[in-house]
C-alpha positions as CSV (number, residue, x, y, z in Angstrom):
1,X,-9.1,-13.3,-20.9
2,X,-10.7,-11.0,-18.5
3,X,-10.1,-12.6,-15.7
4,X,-6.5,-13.1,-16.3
5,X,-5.5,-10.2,-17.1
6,X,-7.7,-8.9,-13.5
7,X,-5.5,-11.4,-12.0
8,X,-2.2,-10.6,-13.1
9,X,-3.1,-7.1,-12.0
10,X,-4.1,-8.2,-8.6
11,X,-0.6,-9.8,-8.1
12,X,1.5,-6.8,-8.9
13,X,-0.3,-4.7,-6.5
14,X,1.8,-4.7,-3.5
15,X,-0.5,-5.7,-0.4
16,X,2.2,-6.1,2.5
17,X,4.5,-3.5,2.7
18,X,8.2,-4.0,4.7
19,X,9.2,-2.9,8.0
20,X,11.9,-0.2,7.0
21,X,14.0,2.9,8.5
22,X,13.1,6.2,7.0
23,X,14.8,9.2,6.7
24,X,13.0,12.5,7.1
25,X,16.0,14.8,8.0
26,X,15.9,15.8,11.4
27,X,13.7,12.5,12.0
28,X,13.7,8.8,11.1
29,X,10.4,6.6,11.2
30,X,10.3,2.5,12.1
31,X,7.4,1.7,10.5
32,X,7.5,-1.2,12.2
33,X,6.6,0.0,15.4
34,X,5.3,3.0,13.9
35,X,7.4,5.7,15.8
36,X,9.4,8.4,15.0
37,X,12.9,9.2,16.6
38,X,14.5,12.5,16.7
39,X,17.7,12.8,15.5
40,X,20.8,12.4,17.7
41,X,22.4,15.5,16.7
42,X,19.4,17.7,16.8
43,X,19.6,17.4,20.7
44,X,23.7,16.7,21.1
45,X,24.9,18.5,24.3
46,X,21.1,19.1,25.4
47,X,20.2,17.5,29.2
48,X,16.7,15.8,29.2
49,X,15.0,18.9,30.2
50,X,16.0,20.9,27.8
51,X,15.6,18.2,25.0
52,X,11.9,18.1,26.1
53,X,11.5,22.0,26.5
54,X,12.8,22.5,23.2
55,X,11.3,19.6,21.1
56,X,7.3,19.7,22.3
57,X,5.2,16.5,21.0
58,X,8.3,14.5,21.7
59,X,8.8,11.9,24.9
60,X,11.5,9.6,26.3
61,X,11.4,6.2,25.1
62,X,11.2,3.7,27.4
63,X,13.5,0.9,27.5
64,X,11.9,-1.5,25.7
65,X,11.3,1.0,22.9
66,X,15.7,1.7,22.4
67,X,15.7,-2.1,22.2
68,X,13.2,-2.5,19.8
69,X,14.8,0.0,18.0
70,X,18.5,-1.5,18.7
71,X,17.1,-4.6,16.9
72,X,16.1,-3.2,13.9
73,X,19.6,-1.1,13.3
74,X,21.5,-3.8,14.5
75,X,19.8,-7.4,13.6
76,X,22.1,-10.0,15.1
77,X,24.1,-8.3,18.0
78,X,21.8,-9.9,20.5
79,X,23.1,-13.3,20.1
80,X,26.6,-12.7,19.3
81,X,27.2,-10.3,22.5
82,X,26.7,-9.5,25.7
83,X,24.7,-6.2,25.5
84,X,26.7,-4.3,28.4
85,X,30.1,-4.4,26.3
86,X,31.3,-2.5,23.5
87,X,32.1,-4.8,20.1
88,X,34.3,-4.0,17.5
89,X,34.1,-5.1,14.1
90,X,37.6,-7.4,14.1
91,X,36.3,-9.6,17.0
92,X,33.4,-10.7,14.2
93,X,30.4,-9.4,16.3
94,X,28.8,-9.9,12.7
95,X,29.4,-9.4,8.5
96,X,27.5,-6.5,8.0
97,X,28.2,-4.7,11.1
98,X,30.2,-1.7,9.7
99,X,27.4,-1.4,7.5
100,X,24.8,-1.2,10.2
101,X,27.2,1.4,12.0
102,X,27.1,3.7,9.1
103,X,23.2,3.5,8.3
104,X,22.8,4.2,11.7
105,X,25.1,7.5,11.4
106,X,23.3,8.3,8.4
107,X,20.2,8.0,10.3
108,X,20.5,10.0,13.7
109,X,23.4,12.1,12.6
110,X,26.9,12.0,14.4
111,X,27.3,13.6,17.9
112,X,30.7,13.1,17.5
113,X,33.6,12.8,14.6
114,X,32.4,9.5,13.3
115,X,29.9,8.8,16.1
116,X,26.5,8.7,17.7
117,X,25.8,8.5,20.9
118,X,22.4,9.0,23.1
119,X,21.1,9.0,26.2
120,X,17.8,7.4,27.7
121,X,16.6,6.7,31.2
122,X,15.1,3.2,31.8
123,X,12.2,2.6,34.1
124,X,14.3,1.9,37.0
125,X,15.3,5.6,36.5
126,X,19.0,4.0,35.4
127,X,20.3,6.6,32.5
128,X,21.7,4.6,29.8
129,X,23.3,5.0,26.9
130,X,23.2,3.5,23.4
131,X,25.0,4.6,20.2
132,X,28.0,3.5,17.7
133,X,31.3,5.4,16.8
134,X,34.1,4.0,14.4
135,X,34.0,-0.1,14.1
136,X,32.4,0.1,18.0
137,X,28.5,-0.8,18.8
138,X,27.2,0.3,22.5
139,X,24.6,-2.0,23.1
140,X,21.4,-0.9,25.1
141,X,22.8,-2.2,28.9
142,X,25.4,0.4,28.7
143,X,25.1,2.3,32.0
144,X,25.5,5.8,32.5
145,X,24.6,6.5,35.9
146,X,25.3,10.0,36.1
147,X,23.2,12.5,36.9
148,X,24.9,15.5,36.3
149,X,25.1,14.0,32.8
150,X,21.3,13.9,32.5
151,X,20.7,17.7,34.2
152,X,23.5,19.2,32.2
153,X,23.6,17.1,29.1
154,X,27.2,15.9,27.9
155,X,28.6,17.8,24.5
156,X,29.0,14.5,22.3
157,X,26.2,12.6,23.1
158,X,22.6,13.4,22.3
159,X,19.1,12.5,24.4
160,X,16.6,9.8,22.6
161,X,13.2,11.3,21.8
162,X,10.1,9.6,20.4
163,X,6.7,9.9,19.4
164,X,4.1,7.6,18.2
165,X,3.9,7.8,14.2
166,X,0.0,8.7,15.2
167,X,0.8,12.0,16.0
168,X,2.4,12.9,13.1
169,X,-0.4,11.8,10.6
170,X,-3.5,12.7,12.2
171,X,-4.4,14.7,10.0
172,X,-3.6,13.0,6.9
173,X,-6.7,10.6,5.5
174,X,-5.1,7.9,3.8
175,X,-7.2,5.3,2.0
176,X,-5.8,1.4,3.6
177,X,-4.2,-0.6,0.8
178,X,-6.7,-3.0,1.0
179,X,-9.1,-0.7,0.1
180,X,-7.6,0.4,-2.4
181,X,-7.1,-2.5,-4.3
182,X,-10.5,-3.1,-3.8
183,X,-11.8,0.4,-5.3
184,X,-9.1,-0.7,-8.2
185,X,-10.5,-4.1,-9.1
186,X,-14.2,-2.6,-8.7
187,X,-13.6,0.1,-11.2
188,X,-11.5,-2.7,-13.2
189,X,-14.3,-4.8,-13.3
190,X,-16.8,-2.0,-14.1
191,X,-15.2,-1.3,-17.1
192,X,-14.8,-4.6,-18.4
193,X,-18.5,-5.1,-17.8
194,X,-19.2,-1.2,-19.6
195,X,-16.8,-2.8,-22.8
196,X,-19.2,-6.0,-22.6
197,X,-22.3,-4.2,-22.6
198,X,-21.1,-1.8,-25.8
199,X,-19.9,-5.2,-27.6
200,X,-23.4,-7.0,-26.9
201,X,-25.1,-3.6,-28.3
């Protein structure tokens, strides 16, 4: 009986946990790569200087990082369209596409009525831009070769900012889950062996 109900226990314990989006306000988390991104609006209008200057312990992502992040708020643009191009919703880039467009408003903020829109530089020094506005996704090839736009910073569109999820949790000592099903099945086990022991007296 023991050992059922120990394993029944075991099962409900949830020992994997799902890559997700998470809102903090001003901030949203992937723990899937474990960063955080800044949102959009917190920097709209800023240049990259001044993005920096005024968010310290934040970096620009590279461009590997936007697309990683492009994957998980849009899941399915990649093969359906040519990243460089704009897609609208009634050309049937995907179902859920309107729905991606709003979680990712709700996520970063709007820039712009209806609209979010940043700007990141790639490691060929290329500025690029990557957002979504209305039934329109801007997929991460977008260029936006402009420098002025990157020293003066462009009133509707906001600069991507990251940090690794690291820096914002060193301090906190968080037991692995593991582990912690592990201190719950020892002191699970002590106890049924404490009940046996009174029983046998």
């Amino acid at each position: 009986m023991f050992l059922k109900s120990l394993t029944l226990v075991l099962l409900t314990l949830p020992l994997s946990v799902n890559a997700a989006l998470i809102d903090h306000g001003s901030f949203t988390t992937d723990s899937s790569t474990h960063m955080d991104w800044l949102d959009l609006d917190v920097v709209a209008g800023l240049s990259f200087t001044e993005a920096l200057l005024q968010n310290p312990g934040w970096r620009l992502p590279s461009h590997t990082e936007i697309e990683g992040l492009f994957g998980e708020l849009f899941e399915g643009y990649y093969e359906t369209n040519a990243l460089q191009h704009w897609s609208r919703i009634s050309e049937g880039a995907y179902a859920d596409q309107g729905q991606d467009i709003s979680l990712f408003l709700n996520l970063f903020g709007e820039t712009t009525n209806r609209g979010a829109y940043g700007m990141y530089q790639d490691e060929t020094a290329t500025w690029r831009m990557m957002g979504a506005g209305g039934d329109i996704v801007y997929g991460t090839e977008v260029t936006q070769d402009n420098s002025f736009w990157a020293e003066n910073g462009i009133a509707n569109r906001g600069v991507y900012l990251t940090r690794n999820l690291e820096m914002t949790t060193q301090e906190v000592t968080a037991i692995p889950l593991p582990t912690t099903a592990l201190l719950f099945s020892s002191a699970v086990i002590g106890l049924a062996l404490t009940k046996r022991k009174r029983v046998a007296l």
